[in-house]
C-alpha positions, 0 to 999 in steps of 0.5 A: 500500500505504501508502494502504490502512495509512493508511486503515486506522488511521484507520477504527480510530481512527473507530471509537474515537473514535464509542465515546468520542464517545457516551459524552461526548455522554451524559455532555454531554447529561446535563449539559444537562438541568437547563438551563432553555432558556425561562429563559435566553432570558428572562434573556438580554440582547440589547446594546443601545445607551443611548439619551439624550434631551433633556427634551423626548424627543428623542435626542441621543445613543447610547452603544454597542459593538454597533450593534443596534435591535431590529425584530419580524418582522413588520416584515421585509419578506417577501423578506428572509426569503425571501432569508435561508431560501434561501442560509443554510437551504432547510430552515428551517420542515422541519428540528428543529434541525439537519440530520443530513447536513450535521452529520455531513459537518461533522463527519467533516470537521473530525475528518479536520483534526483528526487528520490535518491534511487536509481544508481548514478546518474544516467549517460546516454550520450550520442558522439554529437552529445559528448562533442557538444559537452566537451565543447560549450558545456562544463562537467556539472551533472544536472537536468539543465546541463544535459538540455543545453547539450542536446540544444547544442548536438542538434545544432552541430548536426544542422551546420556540419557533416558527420565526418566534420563532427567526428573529425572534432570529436576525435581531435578533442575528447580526453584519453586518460593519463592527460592525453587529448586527441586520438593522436596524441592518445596513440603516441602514449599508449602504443607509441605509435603513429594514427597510421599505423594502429590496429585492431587491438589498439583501436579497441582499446581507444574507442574504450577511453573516453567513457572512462579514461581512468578506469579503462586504461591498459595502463593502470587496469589491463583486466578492466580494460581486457573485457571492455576490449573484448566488448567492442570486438563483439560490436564490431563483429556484430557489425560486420567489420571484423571476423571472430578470428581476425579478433582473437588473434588480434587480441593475444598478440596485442596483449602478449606484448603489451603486458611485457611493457612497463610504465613509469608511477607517473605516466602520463602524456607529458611524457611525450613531451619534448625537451631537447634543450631544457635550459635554453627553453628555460631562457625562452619561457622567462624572456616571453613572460617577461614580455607579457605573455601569459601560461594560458598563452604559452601551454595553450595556445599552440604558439610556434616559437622560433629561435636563435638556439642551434640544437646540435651545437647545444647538444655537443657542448652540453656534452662536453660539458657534463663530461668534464663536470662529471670527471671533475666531481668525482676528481673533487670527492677524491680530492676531498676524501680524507678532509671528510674522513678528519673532519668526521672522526678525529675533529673532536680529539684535536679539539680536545687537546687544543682546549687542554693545551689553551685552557680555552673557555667551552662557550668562546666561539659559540655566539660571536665566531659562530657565522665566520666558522660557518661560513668557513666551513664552506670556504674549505678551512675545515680543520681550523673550523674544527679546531676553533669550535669542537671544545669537547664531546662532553661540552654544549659547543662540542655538540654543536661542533657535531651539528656542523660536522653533520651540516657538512656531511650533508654539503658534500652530498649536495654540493656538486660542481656546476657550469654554464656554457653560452655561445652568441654569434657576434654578427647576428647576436643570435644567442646559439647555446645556453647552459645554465648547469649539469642537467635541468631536473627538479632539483636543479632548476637554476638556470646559471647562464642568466640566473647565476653572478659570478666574479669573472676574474681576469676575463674582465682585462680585455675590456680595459684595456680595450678602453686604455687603447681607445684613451690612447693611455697605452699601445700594445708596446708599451712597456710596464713594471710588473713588481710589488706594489702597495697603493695607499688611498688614506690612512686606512685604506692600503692594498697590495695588489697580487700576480696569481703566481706570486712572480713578477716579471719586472718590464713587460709589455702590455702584449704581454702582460694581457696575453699572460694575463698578469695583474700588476700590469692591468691595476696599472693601465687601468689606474692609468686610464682612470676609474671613472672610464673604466668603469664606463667600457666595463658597463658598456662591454657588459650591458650592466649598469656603472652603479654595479662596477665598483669604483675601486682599482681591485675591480681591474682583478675582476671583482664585479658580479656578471651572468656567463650570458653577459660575458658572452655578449661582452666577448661578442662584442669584441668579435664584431669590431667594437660594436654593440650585440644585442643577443637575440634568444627568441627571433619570431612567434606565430598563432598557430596559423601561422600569423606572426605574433611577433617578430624579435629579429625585426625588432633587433634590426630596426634598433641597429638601424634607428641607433646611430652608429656613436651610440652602438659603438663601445670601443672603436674597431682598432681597439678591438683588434689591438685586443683581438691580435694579442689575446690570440695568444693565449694559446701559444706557449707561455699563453694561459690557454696553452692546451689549445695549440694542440688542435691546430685550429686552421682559423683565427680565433682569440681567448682569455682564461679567467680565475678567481681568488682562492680557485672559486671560478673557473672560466674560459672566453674563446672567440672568433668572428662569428661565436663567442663562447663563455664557460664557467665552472664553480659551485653555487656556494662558492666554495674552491675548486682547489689549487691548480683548477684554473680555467686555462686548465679545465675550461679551456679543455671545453671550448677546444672540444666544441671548436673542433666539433663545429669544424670538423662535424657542422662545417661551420665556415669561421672567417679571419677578424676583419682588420678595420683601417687607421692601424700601422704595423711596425718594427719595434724593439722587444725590451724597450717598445720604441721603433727598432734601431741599431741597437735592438736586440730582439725585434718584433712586428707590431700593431698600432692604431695610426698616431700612437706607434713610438716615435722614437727609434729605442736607444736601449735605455729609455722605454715605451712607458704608460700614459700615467694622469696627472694625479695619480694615486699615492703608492709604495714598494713592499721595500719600503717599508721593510728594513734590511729589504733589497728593491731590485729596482731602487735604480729606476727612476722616471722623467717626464716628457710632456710634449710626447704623450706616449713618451711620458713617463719615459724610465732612464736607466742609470750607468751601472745597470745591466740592461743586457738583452736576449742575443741576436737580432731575430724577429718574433711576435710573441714572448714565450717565457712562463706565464704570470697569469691565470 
């Protein structure tokens, strides 16, 4: 009886709810009709991945969230189609839309849900039409509303467009599972196949997805997927399309192979995602949403980012480097081996007897020394750290000590020796390679050719000098004292500049004193040309503020922060003759029809053309090739770079090694006409690479290698340096820098911009000496302020010669000095003794 009461109410309630449901499905379908179905299908925007290549069209990477390629229908196999029809919709190519009897049973049953809480989950009943017109103009809320705007929507896709069209947007845009999107993209996850060349067996299996991707996945329930396989051979079987035979086979042959495949926890389409050049992808993601564009644009809008990146030169130099990264790690964990071992077992019994032996209170270094021994710890003065805090096993420092022996086991496990390499084409500013590290995980995401500020050490010289030669403060034959020297700014303030080697050379000429790198001559020459303009060459060859180039002489040493990205342009620069680059990493974007979107190269070459050439113009083209011509030395003997002669380069090409205090930065600058490349080794902490790991030694090594694979395997054509006008060569004598007269000794071949060679024919007594200002800063010998200390040039002394500026300062040696040169008369252009520099 209460069945039948029940039964009852919900008839009347039908019945009530059928009026109400006419009249809003009126109102509904009213709403509709201005809706222009053809327009919103023309506007709509399938989610694309952007596609980014290399400046030779080849793709390096895909930026996306749907994983989607879109494939037209006649490119799908026939038994694709076939299987989709049969399981989803026998009725496709007879129905307008929407089935009524599977809608109204749909319907009935989601509103017995609804009203009485029975029934199950709500009803599906969907046509290929429906699902098309859900995924496309409705969201995913499961109401009685939702379901009328689909069908309003199906019957309107089926009034404007063919079946084929229909099923070719349908297959391009349902959800696969594991975040496929599309048939194509769906074949290439699962079966790692083409649409082409997909079977039977898969084409079951795909057809079974889109109902429920999750639960149907070969992948994640292969028996779930199994039966509803098999369900969709009985349709196609029923059908006509295949034989009970043609299906069986097809089945244990698929799963025969199949189950031996094994698939990652996290497999998903982003699998199929492509990342060929991961930091330089990096360095494009960053550049676009700094320009504005946003993550909707960028994973959805299947953008084609075309850039300056040339994929095989990226992979041979991320080779290289990660080769000699990898043996250098391992060189450092050796290295370091029994450092750890003393730190770690025998800390505290030194500790112990330096606290027996001092009577030194337990807590003395627990507040006031804490952070220096911290900081310490990382600048590889381990022992002393040790010695300093661990006061005993028994005391409160002594377990501190322990925490930062613990600290310390943890450092070595995470601090690993990292790089960054970066090639720009001088001509074109083309931003070639762009590593910024070992290799781009989750873990290890910083990017350090943009990311990381690193000192550059004395590959900051170049670029003085390049400035001193545009002053005309000096030549490449002048002549200057290499020896200790201390330079008192006040008071309080003194410094006492170093050679790496701790040697000096005494007279040198800056040929020399660049090509060997050495330090005492640069503080000099830059002294010379003044801080003001030298840090006006340093900013501009950097493209960095002068408020970032501290305005002191150790700056001459190196001591300014720079991204191997802003070195790179700065060598650039001096590959292209003294003119400005602008490095170029993304050169054009298009929609995916091919429209621009923006053109970066363009933009590029209307600021060269808009600018006038003063303004582009960092040093003029004969101070770049005074610096080019002696930095080609670098690896000849005596060079910092020596081990590069072995290559036997049949091309022109210049270098500048670059270490910092203590080994922290490791670099090599090697350059031609049309590449200039940037290498820096170190670790992120800066912590030392350890005596000896210079980048003459290990970063030079580098370059070599990817020279020799741009020559030898890509063919690159690299041109000689173009030799601009207003240059004179002459024959000058290798002691003195004046022109060679019958009294030189040693003759060399040198370069001037016309007006600054010597005018004086050397007499063996007076040098070609530095253009020094008029007030130059206040400086003494070590000797003089040591008793008992021989100056081995207390027999200098200097005049001053105002009407020739490159005379002045001439040094006259006095009788009695023995000013003996090397025998002969030979002609050279390069002085083979040892280097002083890094």
């Amino acid at each position: 009886m209460q069945i039948k009461k029940s039964n009852r109410i919900l008839i009347i309630i039908i019945i009530a709810i059928v009026i109400l449901f006419g009249i809003a499905l009126g109102s509904l379908f009213a709403s509709f009709r201005n809706t222009d179905i053809k327009q919103a299908i023309n506007d709509l925007e399938f989610a694309l991945p952007t596609n980014i290549y290399d400046r030779n069209g080849e793709l390096i990477a895909q930026l996306s969230i749907e994983q989607r390629e879109i494939i037209p229908l006649k490119d799908i196999p026939e038994i694709v189609i076939q299987a989709f029809i049969s399981y989803e919709d026998a009725k496709f190519f007879k129905h307008h839309g929407f089935s009524f009897k599977r809608t109204i049973g749909a319907l009935f049953g989601d509103l017995k849900r609804s009203i009485l809480h029975r029934g199950g989950a709500l009803q599906g009943g969907s046509t290929i039409t429906q699902q098309l017109a859900k995924r496309l103009f409705t969201t995913q809320e499961r109401s009685v509303f939702r379901k009328l705007k689909e069908l309003w929507y199906a019957v309107q896709l089926e009034k404007h467009y063919s079946k084929q069209e229909i099923l070719e947007l349908y297959l391009n845009e349902i959800y696969f599972g594991h975040g496929a999107y599309g048939i194509k993209a769906a074949s290439k996850l699962y079966f790692n196949k083409e649409v082409k060349d997909i079977g039977l067996a898969e084409a079951a299996i795909l057809a079974t997805l889109p109902q429920a991707p999750k639960y149907n996945s070969p992948v994640l329930y292969p028996e779930n997927s199994k039966r509803r396989q098999k369900m969709v051979f009985d349709r196609l079987i029923e059908n006509g399309y295949v034989t009970k035979e043609e299906a069986e086979k097809s089945f244990n042959q698929f799963w025969e192979s199949y189950s031996q495949r094994t698939f990652p926890t996290d497999f998903t389409a982003q699998s199929l995602v492509v990342n060929k050049a991961p930091y330089y992808v990096d360095a494009v993601i960053k550049k676009l949403k700094g320009d504005g564009f946003t993550d909707e644009q960028l994973y959805k809008k299947g953008y084609n980012v075309y850039t300056a990146c040339d994929l095989k030169m990226y992979q041979a130099a991320d080779k290289y480097l990660k080769e000699t990264l990898s043996g250098l790690n391992s060189s450092f964990k050796a290295q370091n081996k029994p450092l750890q071992n003393y730190i770690i077992k025998d800390a505290y019994d030194i500790a112990d007897l330096f606290v027996h032996m001092t009577n030194a209170s337990p807590s003395f270094s627990l507040n006031k020394n804490t952070t220096k021994f911290k900081r310490i710890i990382f600048e590889d003065s381990l022992p002393i750290l040790s010695l300093l805090s661990a006061t005993g096993k028994d005391s409160f420092i002594g377990y501190q000590s322990e925490e930062w022996v613990n600290a310390y086991k943890v450092y070595l496990e995470r601090n690993v020796l990292q790089g960054s390499f970066v090639t720009i084409d001088p001509q074109t500013g083309y931003v070639l390679v762009m590593i910024g590290g070992t290799g781009f995980t989750r873990q290890n995401q910083l990017n350090r050719a943009i990311q990381g500020r690193f000192q550059p050490g004395s590959g900051i010289k170049p670029f003085i000098y390049a400035g001193a030669f545009e002053e005309r403060v000096c030549t490449p034959a002048t002549v200057i004292l290499d020896a200790p020297i201390i330079y008192k700014f006040s008071e309080d303030d003194i410094w006492e500049p170093k050679n790496y080697s701790g040697e000096y050379s005494g007279y040198v000429r800056v040929r020399e004193a660049l090509r060997k790198s050495i330090n005492i001559p640069m503080v000099k020459v830059m002294e010379a040309l003044t801080i003001p303009k030298a840090r006006k060459y340093i900013s501009k060859f950097y493209s960095i503020n002068e408020s970032a180039v501290p305005p002191y002489l150790s700056t001459a040493l190196g001591t300014i922060s720079v991204t191997p990205l802003q070195a790179a342009k700065a060598y650039a620069v001096l590959g292209h003759g003294g003119v400005d680059v602008f490095p170029l990493v993304v050169t054009k974007i298009e929609d995916r029809d091919g429209k621009v979107v923006r053109n970066y190269e363009k933009e590029a070459y209307d600021k060269y053309k808009n600018t006038s050439p003063d303004a582009l113009k960092v040093v003029s083209p004969q101070a770049a090739y005074l610096v080019n011509s002696i930095l080609q030395g670098v690896a000849k003997p005596g060079g910092t770079a020596v081990s590069l002669a072995s290559y036997n380069f049949p091309f022109e090409f210049a270098g500048k090694t670059g270490t910092t205090s203590n080994w922290k930065d490791a670099w090599f600058n090697g350059y031609t006409s049309n590449m200039a490349t940037v290498i820096w080794i170190g670790f992120d902490r800066t912590s030392s690479l350890g005596r000896g790991f210079t980048g003459g030694v290990i970063a030079a090594p580098i370059w070599g290698k990817f020279m020799n694979f741009v020559h030898k395997v890509l063919k690159v054509v690299i041109p000689p340096f173009p030799k601009p006008g207003n240059l004179v060569w002459a024959n000058i004598d290798a002691f003195t820098g004046y022109l060679a007269g019958p009294n030189t000794q040693r003759t060399l071949m040198e370069v001037f911009i016309a007006g600054t060679q010597p005018k004086m024919v050397s007499d063996g007594k007076h040098i070609f000496s530095l253009v020094m200002p008029e007030n130059p800063i206040a400086t003494f010998t070590p000797a003089e302020t040591e008793e008992n200390t021989i100056n081995p040039f207390s027999n200098v002394q200097q005049t001053t010669n105002p009407d020739d500026p490159f005379s002045i300062f001439d040094t006259i040696f006095q009788e009695g000095t023995d000013d003996s040169g090397e025998t002969g008369g030979s002609t050279d252009s390069t002085d083979n003794s040892n280097s002083n520099g890094d």
